[in-house]
N, C-alpha and C positions, 0 to 999 in steps of 0.2 A: 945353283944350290950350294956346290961347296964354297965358291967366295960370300954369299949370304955368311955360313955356317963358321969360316976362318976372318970376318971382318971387326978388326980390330974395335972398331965403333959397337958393333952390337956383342962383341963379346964383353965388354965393359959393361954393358947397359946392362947383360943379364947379370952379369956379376951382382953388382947394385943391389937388382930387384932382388937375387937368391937372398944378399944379406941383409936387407929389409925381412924378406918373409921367415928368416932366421929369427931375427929379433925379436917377432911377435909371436914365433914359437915358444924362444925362451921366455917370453912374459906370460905366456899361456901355461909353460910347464911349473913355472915358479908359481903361478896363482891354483893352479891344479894343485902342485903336494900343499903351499896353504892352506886350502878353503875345507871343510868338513863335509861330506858328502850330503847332499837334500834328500827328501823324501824322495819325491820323483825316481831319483837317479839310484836311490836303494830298491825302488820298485823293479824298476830295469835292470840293475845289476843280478837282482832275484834269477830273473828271468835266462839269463847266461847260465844258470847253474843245471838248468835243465832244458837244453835249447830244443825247438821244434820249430816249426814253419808258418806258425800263428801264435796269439795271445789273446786274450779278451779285449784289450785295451789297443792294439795296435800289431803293425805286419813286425816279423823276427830281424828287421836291422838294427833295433837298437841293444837286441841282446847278443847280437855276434859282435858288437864295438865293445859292450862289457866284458867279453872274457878274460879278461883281464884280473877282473875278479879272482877267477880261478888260481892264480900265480902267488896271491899273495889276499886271502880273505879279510874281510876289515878293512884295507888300504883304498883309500877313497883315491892316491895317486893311480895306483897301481887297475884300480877298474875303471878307469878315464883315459889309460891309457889309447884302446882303440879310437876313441872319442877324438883325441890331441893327434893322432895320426889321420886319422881322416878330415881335420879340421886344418892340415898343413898343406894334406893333397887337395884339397879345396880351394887353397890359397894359388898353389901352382898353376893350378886347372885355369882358374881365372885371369892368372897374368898369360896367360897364351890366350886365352879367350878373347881380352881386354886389343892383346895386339893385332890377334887376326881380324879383330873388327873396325882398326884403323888408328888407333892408338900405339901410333910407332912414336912419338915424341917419349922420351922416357921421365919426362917430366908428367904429361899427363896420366902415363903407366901409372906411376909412383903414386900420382892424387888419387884413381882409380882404387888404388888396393888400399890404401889409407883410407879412404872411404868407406870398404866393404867390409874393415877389419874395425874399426871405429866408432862407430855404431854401436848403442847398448847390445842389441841382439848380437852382432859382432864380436862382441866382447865377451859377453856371461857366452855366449852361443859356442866359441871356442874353447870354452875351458867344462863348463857344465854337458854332461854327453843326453841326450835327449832324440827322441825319434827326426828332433828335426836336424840334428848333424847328420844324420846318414840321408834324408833328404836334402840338404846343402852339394853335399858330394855329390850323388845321382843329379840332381839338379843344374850343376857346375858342369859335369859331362857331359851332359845332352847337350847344353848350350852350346859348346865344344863343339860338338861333334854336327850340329844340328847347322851353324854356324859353316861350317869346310864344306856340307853338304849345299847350300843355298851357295856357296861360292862356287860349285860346278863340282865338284869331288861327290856326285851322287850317291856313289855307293857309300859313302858314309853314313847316309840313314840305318845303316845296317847296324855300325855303331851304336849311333842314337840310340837306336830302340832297345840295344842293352842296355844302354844307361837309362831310360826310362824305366826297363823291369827292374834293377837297380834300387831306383828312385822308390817305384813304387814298394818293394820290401822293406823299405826303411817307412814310409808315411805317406797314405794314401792320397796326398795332397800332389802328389806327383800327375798326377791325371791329368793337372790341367795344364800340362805342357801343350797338351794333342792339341786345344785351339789354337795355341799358342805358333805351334810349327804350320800348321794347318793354314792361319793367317799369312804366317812368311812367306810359306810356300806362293800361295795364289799371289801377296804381291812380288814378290823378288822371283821365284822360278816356275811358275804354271808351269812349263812344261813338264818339268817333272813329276805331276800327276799321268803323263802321259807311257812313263818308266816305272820296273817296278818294283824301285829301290823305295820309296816310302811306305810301300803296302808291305814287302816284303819288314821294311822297318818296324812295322808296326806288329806284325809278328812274331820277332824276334822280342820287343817288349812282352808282347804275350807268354811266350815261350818261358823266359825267362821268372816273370811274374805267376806264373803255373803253378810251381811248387804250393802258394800260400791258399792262390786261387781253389784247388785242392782242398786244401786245410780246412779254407772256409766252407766248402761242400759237404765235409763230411761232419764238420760242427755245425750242422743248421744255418750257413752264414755269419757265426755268431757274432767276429769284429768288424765287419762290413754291414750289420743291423745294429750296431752299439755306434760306432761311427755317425753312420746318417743318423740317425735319433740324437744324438749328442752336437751333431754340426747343425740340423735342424727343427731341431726341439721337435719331433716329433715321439709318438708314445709305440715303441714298436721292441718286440723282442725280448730281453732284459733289463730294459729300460721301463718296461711296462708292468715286471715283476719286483721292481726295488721297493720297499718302505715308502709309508709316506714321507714325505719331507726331505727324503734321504739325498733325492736329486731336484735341481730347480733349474731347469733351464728356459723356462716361458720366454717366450720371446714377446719383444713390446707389440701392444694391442692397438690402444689410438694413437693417430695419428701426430697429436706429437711425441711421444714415445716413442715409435719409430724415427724423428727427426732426431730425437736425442740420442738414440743409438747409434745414429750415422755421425753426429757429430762427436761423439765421444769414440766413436772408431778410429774417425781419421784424426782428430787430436790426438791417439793412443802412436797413431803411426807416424807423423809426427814428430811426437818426443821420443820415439826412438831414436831420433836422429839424437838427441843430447845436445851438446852446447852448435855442435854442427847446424843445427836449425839454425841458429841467426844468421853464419854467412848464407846460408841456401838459402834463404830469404831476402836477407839486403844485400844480397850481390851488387847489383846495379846500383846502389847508394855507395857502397863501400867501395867498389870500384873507380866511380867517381871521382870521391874522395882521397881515395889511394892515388888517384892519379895528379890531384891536382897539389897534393903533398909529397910526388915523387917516392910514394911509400917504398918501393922497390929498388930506388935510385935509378933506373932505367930512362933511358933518354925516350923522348916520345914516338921516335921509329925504332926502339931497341927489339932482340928477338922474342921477349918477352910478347910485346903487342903484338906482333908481326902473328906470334905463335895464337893469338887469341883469337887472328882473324879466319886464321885456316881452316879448311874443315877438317873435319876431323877421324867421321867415321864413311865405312864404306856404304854405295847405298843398301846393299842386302842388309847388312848389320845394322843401318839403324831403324829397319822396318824389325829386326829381331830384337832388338835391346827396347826397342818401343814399348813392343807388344807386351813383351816379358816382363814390363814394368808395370804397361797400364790393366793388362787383363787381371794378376791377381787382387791387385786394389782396388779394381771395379766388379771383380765379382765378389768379394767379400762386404765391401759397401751394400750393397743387392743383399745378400744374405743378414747384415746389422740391419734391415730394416723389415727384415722376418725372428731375428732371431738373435740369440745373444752370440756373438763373436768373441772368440781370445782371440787375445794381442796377437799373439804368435802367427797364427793362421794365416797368416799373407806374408810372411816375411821374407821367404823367396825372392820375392821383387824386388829388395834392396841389392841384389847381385848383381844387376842391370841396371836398375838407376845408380848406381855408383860411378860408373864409367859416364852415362848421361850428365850426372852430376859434375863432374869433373871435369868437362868441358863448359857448363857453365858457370863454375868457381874457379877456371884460369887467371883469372885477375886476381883473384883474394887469395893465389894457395895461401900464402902467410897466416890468414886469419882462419883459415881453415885448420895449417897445421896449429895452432894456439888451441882452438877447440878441439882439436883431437886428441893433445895432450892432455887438456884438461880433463875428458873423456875418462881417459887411460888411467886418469890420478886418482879419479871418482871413482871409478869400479874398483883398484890399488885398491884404495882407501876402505872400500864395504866388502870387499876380500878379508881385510885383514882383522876389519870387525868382525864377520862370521866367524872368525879365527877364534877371536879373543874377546871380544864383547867390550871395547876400550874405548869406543866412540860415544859419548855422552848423545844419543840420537832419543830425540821420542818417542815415544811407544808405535804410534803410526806410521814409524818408518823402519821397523824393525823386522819388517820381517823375515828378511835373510836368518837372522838369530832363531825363532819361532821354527824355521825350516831346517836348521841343524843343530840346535842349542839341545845340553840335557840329551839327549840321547843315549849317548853310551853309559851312562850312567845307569838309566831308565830299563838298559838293555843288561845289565849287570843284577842290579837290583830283581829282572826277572830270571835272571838265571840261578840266582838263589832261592825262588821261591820253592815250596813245597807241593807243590801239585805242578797240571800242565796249565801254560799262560795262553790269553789268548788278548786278542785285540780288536776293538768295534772296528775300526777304520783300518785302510788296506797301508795308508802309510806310515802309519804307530807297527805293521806288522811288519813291515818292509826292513825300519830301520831298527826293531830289534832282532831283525835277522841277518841283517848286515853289519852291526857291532857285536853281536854271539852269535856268530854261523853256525854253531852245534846248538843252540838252542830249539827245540822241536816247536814253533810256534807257527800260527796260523791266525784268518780274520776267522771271526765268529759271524754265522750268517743269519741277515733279516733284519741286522739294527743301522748299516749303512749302504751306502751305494755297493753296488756286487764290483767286485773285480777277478782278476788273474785265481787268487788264492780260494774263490767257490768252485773251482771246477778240478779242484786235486791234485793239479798237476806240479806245480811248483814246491807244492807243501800237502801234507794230507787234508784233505779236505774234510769239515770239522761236519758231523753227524749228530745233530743235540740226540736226537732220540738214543744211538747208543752211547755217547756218556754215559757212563757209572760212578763214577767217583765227583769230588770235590773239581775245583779247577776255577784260574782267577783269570780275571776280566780286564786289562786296562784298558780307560775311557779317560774322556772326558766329560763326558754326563755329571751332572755333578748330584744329579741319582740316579741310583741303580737303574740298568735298563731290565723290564722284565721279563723274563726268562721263563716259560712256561715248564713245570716240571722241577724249577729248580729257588731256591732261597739266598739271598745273604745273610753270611754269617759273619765275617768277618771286612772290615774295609779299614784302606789306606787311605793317604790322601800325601801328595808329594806336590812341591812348588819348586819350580824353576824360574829361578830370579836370574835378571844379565850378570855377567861378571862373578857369578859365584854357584857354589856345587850344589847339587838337586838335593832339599833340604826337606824332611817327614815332618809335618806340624800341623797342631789343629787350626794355626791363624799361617795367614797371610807372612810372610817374613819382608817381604817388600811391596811397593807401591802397585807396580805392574809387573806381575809375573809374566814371563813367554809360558809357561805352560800352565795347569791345575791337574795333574792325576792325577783319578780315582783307579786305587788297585782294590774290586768287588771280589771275595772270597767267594762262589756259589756252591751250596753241596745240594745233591738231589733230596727234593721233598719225599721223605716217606709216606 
């Protein structure tokens, strides 16, 4: 162990990696203080401000990675922060994960984490903080730890299962590690069903996972009934209480509807990969050709081939990196042909096929690295337009802009209003309270989907019946939504055009606005 730990060779290698994973920190942290904060992520940061052990919308990891928030209100850097830290220790997690699974060549290392880092989700995933960074983490541990335990170090389940409770307080999508381990287990070590480090493992996630478990007991269940109703469109809870229209998530009925879901799923997964999908598809062509044009300049027994022919992974690891790959994308496919899936939702599984991956794009790194940069330059580039709106892009492709454009502006403009504001939708209410943090605003409830802000915790929770006074509306309706008990008297109307400031007018100022908002004055009916 200490000649391992003093060998000139692998101190080098880690070197390397450390400064690789440095690199894509600082492109992380420089795209971070660029980028203007999204809705989402104003929702979440909300939620830092008043942290507890549940939310409506999801388990309390993504609001202990905002606190950040707290240091410096407004700074869309500055509440990313936790986000960009745990999006580093992810990175780390992985390059040990990657090695202990047989990936000691530090050339496959290197394609490995370029892989996992390169990838759209990879990309916007490390820099944007969202319930599924603190699932990546948890995620990346267990593997860890799940990983040393199937190589004989049993009591490591014990580990795991922290990292599983972990997991699971960031995004309930953690669950399906259990088949996942559960699989390795029987093939790589049965016997240790026979010990009682994976049971005991297994309560230790419990354990850990308690606290929310808790939470959700004494709320009726409430984000573990909005969950399932939202993951399978079924009508249960508060989902059963929203507005018509408010929420749509039917799942496709005939049968080809359901074909088209599955195939518009797995195209969705896919083009995550980015330009990276064509070498992961014509490997065996480009390889070929790489070879028969000496792409590499390598002689035909050079270590390059040599290293192409080796194996590569151990056999536990590659019953673990399998699994990890193929059960979340087969059980999401299963679910797109009940129901509508986000992209997101399986994305875990790229942590494991990247390593998988990277042994079968040994021959192409080159064409790999090309498309990674190119990757890197594409997200650069719509980074910088969130920024600043300077990309001549089409209306259909903007919607990074749509997502943070006009905002604080929006959020100015309400802090001077004369009465108290409030907002149909939960992420109009998000991000003027994350560009005026003293502004007292809240969603108005019954004209959209419920969220976090119906149940008073985050913000006070809006009572039409006692309302007394006047108090304005912004929507987007582009009429008045009605109000029982209450009148307009007064209305705005504000356009957000790309590239220029949030402009009051009765017409249109540009072609295609990112927003239209209606600011509805109401005062109560006498």
């Amino acid at each position: 162990m200490t000649h391992a730990l003093t060998d000139p060779p692998r101190i080098r290698s880690w070197r390397l990696l450390l400064l690789l994973i440095l690199a894509m920190t600082v492109w992380r942290l420089a795209i971070a203080a660029l980028m203007p904060v999204t809705q989402d992520e104003a929702y979440y940061f909300d939620w830092a401000r008043s942290l507890a052990w549940g939310y409506f919308d999801h388990p309390p990891g993504v609001a202990f990675l905002g606190l950040g928030t707290l240091l410096e209100p407004g700074s869309a850097f500055m509440a990313r922060l936790g986000g960009l830290i745990a999006g580093t220790l992810t990175l780390l997690v992985l390059a040990r994960f990657y090695r202990n699974c047989g990936l000691t060549d530090n050339r496959d290392l290197t394609l490995a984490l370029i892989l996992a880092f390169a990838t759209l989700p990879g990309l916007a995933g490390g820099v944007l903080t969202t319930p599924d960074t603190a699932l990546a983490l948890g995620w990346a541990l267990a593997l860890h730890e799940g990983e040393r335990a199937l190589a004989g170090e049993r009591r490591r389940w014990l580990t795991a299962g922290v990292a599983i409770g972990l997991g699971l307080l960031g995004k309930y999508t953690m669950v399906l590690i259990g088949p996942i381990f559960l699989w390795a287990i029987l093939r790589a070590d049965w016997r240790a069903l026979r010990t009682p480090w994976p049971y005991l493992g297994a309560l230790m996630a419990l354990l850990v996972f308690a606290p929310n478990l808790l939470w959700n007991a004494n709320q009726d269940w409430l984000t573990m009934r909005f969950q399932f109703g939202h993951g399978f469109s079924t009508e249960m809870g508060p989902l059963a209480s929203a507005p018509a229209g408010a929420i749509d998530h039917a799942g496709p009925e005939s049968p080809g509807a359901r074909l088209a879901s599955l195939f518009g799923y797995l195209g969705t997964q896919l083009a995550f990969w980015g330009l990276i999908g064509l070498p992961l598809l014509l490997a065996p062509w480009l390889a070929r050709w790489g070879k028969s044009a000496r792409l590499d300049g390598d002689p035909p027994s050079s270590p390059s081939e040599r290293l192409a022919q080796s194996p590569a992974f151990l056999p536990h690891a590659r019953v673990l990196l399998s699994a990890a790959t193929v059960f979340p994308l087969g059980f999401f496919a299963l679910v797109a042909t009940m129901s509508d899936v986000e992209a997101n939702w399986p994305i875990m599984y790229l942590l494991t096929a990247a390593p998988l991956a990277a042994v079968w794009l040994r021959r192409v790194r080159r064409w790999v690295f090309a498309a990674a940069a190119v990757n890197l330059l594409l997200v650069s580039l719509y980074a910088v337009h969130a920024a600043t709106g300077a990309l001549p892009l089409p209306d259909s492709q903007n919607r990074i802009l749509r997502e943070t454009h006009g905002f604080t502006e929006l959020a100015r403009i309400g802090a001077e209003l004369d009465a108290p504001v409030y907002a149909d939708r939960y992420q109009t209410a998000a991000m003027l309270r994350f560009h005026q943090p003293d502004l007292d605003t809240s969603q108005w409830p019954g004209l959209t989907r419920p969220s976090e802000y119906l149940r008073g915790q985050i913000a006070p929770r809006v009572d039409p019946e006692t309302v007394a006074g006047p108090f304005w509306l912004v929507t987007r309706f582009g009429a008045p939504p009605a109000i029982a008990g209450f009148s307009v008297e007064t209305q705005r109307t504000l356009f957000d055009c790309p590239a220029a400031p949030l402009r009051e007018t009765p017409v249109t100022p540009c072609r295609h606005p990112l927003h239209v908002w209606h600011l509805y004055c109401y005062t109560p009916v006498r």
